[in-house]
N, C-alpha and C positions, 0 to 999 in steps of 0.2 A: 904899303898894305895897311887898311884899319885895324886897332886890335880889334878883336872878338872880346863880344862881352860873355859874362858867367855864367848866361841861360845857353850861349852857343858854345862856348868853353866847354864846358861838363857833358851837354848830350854830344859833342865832336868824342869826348873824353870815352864815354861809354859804348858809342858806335863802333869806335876802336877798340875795344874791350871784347866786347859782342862779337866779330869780326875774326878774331882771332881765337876765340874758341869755339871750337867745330861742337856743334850740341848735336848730343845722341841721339833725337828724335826730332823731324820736326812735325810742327805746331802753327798749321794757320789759326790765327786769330779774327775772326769773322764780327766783331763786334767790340772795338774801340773809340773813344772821341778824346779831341782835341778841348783844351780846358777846361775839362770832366772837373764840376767842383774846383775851379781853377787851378789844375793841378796845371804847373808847366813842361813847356815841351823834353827838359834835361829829366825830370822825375818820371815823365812815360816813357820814356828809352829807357830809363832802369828798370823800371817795373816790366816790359815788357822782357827784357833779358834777362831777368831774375826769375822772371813766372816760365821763360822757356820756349816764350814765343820765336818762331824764325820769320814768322811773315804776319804782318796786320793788317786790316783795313778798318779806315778810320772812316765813320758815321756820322756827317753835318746834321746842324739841327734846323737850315733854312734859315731862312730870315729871321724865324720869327720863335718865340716862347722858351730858346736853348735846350730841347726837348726834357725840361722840369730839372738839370742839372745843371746849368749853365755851360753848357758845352757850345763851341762855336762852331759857322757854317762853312760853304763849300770854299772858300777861300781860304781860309785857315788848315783845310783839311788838305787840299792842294798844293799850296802853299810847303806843308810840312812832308808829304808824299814825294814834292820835287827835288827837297832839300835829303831826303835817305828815299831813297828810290828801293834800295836794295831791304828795306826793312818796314815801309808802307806802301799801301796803294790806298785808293779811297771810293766811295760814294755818291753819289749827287742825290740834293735833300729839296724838298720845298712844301712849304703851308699846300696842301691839294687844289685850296678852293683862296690862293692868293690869286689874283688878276694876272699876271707874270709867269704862272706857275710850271706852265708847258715853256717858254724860252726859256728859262732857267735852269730846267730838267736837261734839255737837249744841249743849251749852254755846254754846261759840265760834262755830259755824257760824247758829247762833241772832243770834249777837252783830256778824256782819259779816262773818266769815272766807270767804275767795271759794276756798277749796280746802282740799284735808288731804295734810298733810307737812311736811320731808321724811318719809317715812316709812323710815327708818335702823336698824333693829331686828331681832333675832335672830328669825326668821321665813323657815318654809318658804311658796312664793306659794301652796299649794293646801291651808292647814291653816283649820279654823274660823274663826282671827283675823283671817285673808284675807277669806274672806265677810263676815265682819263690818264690814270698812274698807266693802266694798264694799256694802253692803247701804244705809250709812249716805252713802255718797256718790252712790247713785242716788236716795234720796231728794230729799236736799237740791241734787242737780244739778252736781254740784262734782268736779272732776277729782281725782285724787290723784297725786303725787310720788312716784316710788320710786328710795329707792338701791339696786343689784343689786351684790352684791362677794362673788366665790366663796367661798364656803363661809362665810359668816358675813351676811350682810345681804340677806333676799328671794331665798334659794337654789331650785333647781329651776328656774331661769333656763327651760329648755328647754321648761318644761311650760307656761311662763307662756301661752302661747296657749290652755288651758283657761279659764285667767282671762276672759283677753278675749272670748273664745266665748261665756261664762254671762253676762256684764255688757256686752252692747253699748251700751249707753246712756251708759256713766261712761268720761270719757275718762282716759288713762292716761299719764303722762308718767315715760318712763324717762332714768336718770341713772346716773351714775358708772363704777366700770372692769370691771363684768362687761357692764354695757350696750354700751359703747362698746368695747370688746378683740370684741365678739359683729359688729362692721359684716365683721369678716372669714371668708369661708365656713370660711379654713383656722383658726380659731383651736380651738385642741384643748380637749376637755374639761376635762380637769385643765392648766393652765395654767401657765407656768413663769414666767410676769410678768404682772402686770395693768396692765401699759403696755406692749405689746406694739409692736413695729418695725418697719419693712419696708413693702414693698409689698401693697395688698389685694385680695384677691379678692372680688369681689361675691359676695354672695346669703349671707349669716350668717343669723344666725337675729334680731340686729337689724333687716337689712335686711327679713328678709322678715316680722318684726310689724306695724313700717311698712306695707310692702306689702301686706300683706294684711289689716289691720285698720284699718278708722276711726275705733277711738275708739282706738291708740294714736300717742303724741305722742314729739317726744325733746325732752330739756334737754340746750343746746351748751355747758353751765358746766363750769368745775374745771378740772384738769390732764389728766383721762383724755378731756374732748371734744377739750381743745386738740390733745392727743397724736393723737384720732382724724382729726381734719383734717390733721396739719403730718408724718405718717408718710408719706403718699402724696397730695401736692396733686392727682395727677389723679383717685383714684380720688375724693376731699372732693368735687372739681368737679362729677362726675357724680353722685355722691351726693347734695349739696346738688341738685342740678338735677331730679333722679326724685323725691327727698321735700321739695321747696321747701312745699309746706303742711302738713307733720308737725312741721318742725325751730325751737325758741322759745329765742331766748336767756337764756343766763344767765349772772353770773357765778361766782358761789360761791368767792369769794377772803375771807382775811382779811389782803389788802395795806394797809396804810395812806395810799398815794400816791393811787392809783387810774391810772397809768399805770407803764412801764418793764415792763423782764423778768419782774420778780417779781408784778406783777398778770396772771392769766393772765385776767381778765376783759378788760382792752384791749386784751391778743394776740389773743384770740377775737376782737374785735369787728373787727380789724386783718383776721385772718384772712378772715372772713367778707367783709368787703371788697373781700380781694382776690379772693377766690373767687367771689364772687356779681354777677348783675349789679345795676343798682339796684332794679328793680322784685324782683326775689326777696330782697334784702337787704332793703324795707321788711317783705316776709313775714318773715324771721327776727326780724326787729328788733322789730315791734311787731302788724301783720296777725294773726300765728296765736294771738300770746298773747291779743289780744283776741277772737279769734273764741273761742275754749274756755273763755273765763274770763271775769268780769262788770266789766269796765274802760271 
């Protein structure tokens, strides 16, 4: 037998660890990546068993741009899914407007992948390559991940309810800081932060995709959900409370602890705690992720 070297040593070391203690709650994790900031694969088993995760799914970033972190694609995410089966699943990723970009999607989705994203890419929501995501995710049944960030990732934020009109079927899970700066009715079109302050008004055009659509979903990861709960506790309260079966956790940190300040994956989860009662907190926690996705 070969020995194992020290990246396979330590995450064998921790999976075993994880394993053996039964955790009080679980915790799907709906937004992870494989060499996030090149963190390796022994330090994301920690992190993920330190922050309380029971289950993850890991986010390729496609061919191409390592979606602005250097995180790698659908092979590496696969690849690590097959090696802890019992502690990931994964994604399928691809540039929309690559030449490849439909066999590649189908590729992986063929191969096990329980959704497509994140999808992070310079893209208008109502161009061909839009249809196309979507075309390919009502087939195979599969939600899709969007990061929304003004003027550079899934722009036309506003229009995006055409999207969801033509595709009721293919459920839609929005992320990052056009999505979440949007839960407030005041936030201005052209924006002068995408981590916006203060207290919120209800009914943005977040809140009302939610509202008014069933197949879309939100992701509570990153800095800009954190920001969107811990600007205005009372308005997260209410919020959490009107879309308790839309809202799936995630982290999308590249912390190496898995707790303290700097993971905002266990300030969320913190958050959500304090915010939620238990039975709406198992809906964040693990309820909606499993209801949309094949877990």
């Amino acid at each position: 037998m070969l020995p194992m070297n020290r990246r396979h040593f330590l995450a064998a070391t921790a999976a075993t660890a994880f394993s053996q203690t039964a955790p009080q709650q679980e915790i799907i994790d709906i937004h992870q990546h494989t060499d996030y900031a090149r963190r390796p694969d022994d330090v994301l088993l920690k992190h993920q068993q330190v922050m309380g995760a029971t289950k993850t799914i890991l986010l390729p970033a496609g061919s191409s741009y390592g979606l602005e972190v250097g995180a790698s694609g659908n092979d590496r995410c696969m690849e690590v899914a097959k090696r802890y089966p019992d502690r990931f699943v994964f994604f399928a990723n691809e540039v929309p407007y690559h030449p490849e970009a439909k066999q590649v999607l189908e590729k992986y989705l063929s191969q096990g992948a329980i959704g497509i994203g994140e999808q992070k890419f310079f893209l208008d929501v109502l161009s061909p390559n839009m249809t196309l995501l979507c075309d390919i995710a009502q087939h195979f049944n599969v939600p899709i991940l969007q990061h929304f960030q003004y003027e550079k990732y899934n722009v036309n934020f506003d229009q995006f309810w055409r999207v969801l009109a033509r595709y009721p079927k293919v459920n839609f899970i929005g992320h990052a800081q056009t999505w979440w700066a949007n839960i407030d009715a005041d936030q201005p079109k052209e924006p002068s932060s995408l981590y916006p302050r203060g207290k919120v008004k209800a009914g943005g055009w977040t809140d009302r995709y939610l509202r008014d659509y069933p197949n879309m979903f939100a992701d509570l990861s990153a800095g800009s959900g954190l920001n969107a709960f811990r600007r205005d506790e009372d308005h997260a309260r209410a919020f959490i409370d009107r879309h308790q079966d839309k809202l799936i956790y995630g982290s999308d940190c590249n912390d190496h602890i898995g707790q303290g300040p700097k993971c905002s994956g266990s300030e969320q989860i913190a958050m959500v705690r304090k915010l939620a009662s238990p039975e709406v907190q198992k809906k964040l926690f693990s309820t909606n992720a499993r209801r949309i996705m094949r877990l």
